[in-house]
C-alpha positions in Angstrom: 0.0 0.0 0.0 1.4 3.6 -0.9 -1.0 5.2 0.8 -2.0 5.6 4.6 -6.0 3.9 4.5 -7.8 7.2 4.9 -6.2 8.5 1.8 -6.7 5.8 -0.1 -9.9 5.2 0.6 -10.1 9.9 -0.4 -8.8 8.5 -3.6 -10.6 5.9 -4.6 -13.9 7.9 -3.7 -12.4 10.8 -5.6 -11.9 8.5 -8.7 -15.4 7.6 -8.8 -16.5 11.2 -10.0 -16.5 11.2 -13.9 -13.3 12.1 -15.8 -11.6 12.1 -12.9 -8.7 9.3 -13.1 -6.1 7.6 -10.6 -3.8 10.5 -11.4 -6.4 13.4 -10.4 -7.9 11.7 -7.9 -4.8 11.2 -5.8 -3.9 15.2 -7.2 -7.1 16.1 -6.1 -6.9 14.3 -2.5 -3.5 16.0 -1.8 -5.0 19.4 -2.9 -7.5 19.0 0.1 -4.9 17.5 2.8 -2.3 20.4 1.9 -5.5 23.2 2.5 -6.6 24.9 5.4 -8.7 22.9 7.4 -11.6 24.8 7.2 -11.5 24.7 3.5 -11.7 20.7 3.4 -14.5 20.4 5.7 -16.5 23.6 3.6 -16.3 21.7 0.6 -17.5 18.2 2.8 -20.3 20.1 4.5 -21.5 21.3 1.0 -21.7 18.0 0.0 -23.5 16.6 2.8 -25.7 19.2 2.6 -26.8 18.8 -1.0 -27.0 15.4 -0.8 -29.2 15.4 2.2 -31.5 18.8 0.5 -31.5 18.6 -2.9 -34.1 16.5 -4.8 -36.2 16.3 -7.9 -38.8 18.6 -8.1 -42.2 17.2 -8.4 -43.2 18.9 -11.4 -40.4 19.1 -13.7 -37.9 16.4 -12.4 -35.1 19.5 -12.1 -33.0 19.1 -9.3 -34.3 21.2 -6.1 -34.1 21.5 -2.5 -37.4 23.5 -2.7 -40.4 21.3 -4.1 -41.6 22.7 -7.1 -38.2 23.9 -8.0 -37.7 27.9 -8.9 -38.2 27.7 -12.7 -41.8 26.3 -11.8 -42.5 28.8 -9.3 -42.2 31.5 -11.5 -44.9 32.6 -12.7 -44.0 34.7 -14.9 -42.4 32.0 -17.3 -44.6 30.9 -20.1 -46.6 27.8 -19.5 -47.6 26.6 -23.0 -44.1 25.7 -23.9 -42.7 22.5 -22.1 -39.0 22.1 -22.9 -37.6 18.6 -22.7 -34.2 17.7 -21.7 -32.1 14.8 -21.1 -30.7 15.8 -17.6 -30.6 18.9 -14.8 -27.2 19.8 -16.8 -29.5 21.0 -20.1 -31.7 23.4 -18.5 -28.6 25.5 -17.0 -26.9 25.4 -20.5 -30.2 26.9 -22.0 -30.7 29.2 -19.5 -27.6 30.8 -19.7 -28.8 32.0 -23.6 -31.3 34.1 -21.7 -33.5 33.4 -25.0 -36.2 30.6 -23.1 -38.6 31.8 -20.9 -41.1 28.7 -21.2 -41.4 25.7 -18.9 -39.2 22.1 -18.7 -39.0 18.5 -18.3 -36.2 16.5 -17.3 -36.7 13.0 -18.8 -33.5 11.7 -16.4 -31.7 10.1 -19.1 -32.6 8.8 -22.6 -33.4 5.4 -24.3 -30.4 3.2 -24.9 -31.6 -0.2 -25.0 -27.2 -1.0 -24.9 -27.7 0.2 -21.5 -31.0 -1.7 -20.7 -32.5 2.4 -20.8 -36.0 2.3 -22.7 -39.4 4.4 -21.9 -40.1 2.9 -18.9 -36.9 3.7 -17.3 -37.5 7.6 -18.3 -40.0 10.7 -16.9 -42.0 10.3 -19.9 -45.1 9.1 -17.9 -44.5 12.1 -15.6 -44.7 14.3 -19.1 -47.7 13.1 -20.4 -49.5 13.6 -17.3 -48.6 16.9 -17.5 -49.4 17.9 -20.5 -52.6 15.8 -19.9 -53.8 18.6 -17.2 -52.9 21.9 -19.7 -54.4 23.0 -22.0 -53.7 22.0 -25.8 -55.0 24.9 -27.7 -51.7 26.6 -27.7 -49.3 24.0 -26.3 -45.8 23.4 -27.6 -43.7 20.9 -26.7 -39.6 21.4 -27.3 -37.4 18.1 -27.5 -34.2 19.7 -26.8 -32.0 16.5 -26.9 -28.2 16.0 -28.4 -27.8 14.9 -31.7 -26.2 11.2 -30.8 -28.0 8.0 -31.8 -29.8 7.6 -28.7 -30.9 11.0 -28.5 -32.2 11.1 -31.9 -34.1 7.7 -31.1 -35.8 9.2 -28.3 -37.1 12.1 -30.0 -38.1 10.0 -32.6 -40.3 8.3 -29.5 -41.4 11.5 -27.6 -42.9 13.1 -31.4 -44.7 9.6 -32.0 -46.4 9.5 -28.8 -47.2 13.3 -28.3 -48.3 14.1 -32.4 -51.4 12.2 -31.3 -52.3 14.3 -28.7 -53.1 17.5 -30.9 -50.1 19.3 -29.2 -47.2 21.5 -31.6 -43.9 18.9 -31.4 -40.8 20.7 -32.3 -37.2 20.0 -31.8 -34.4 22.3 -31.5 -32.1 22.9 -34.9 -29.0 21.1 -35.0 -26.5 24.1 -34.7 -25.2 21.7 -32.3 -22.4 18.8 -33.3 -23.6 15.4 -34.2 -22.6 13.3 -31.1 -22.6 16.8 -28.8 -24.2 16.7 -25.5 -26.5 19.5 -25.2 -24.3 21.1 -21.8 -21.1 21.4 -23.7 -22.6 23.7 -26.3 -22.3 27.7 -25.8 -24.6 30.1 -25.4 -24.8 31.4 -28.7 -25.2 28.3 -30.4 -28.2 26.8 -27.7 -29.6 30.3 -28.6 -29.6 29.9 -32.4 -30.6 26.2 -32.3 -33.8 27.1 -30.2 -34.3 29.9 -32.8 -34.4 27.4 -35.9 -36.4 24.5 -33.6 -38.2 22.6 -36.2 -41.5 20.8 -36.2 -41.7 16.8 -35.7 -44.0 15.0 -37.6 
């Protein structure tokens, strides 16, 4: 063992997070022994603490630690347009662009039948009963999912199931790289994509 137990039990935890490898882990677990004290156990309190308060929100799936979360809250957002998203990461890359000011829903992954992921797995249940309690006069519905594979095979899904419902489907433009996930892109780029969103048929 090169390591005292405590450390290398830091480490190991450390290298769990992703893209974070032996190397950084152990750089990353000197980092915090070589700080002040009160630094370390800052960063371990805030990490208790959001794991112990923060949850999905009721309505949207976002992550919270106040149930509905803030963007549901708000009343002054516009409730006829539902954005969906693939995780908590999308809807602060989109609302950095400043350009949405409509609703979301965070379908908590999408279908990848590789990894065992299909419908069932997903919040799309939680979506239709949303959508099932609004109105559908002037409804719109954004699937706001990367370009890979699985992505495109989910809104593939979401358009089939939601066309029938009488509700506008559109998707965001692809502005974005093929294979890109949505929380990489910049601001500009989101911003534009939601500008040329395109209707599913």
């Amino acid at each position: 063992m090169h390591h005292a137990q405590s450390i290398a039990r830091l480490i190991t935890e450390l290298g769990k997070l992703p893209g974070v490898g032996p190397k950084t882990a152990q750089r990353l677990t000197y980092h915090l022994l070589n700080s002040p004290r009160e630094n370390s156990l800052a960063l371990s309190k805030a990490i208790r603490e959001a794991v112990d308060k923060v949850t999905y929100c009721s309505v949207c799936s976002n992550f919270t630690d106040i149930d509905p979360c803030f963007i549901c809250r708000d009343e002054k957002r516009d409730k006829s347009i539902i954005c969906v998203v693939e995780e908590p990461g999308d809807i602060v890359a989109i609302e950095k662009t400043r350009e949405y000011k409509g609703h979301y829903h965070v379908l908590q992954g999408i279908i990848s039948p590789i990894d065992g992921i299909g419908p069932e797995q997903l919040k799309v249940k939680e979506l239709l009963a949303r959508i099932t309690h609004q109105p559908k006069d002037n409804l719109e519905v954004i699937i706001a999912l990367g370009s890979s594979v699985e992505g495109e095979a989910t809104s593939m899904y979401l358009a089939k199931i939601l066309r029938p419902l009488g509700i506008k489907v559109t998707r965001i433009a692809h502005g974005l790289p093929v294979g890109g996930a949505l929380e990489y892109a910049d601001e500009v780029t989101l911003a534009k994509a939601f500008e040329g969103r395109i209707e599913l048929f």
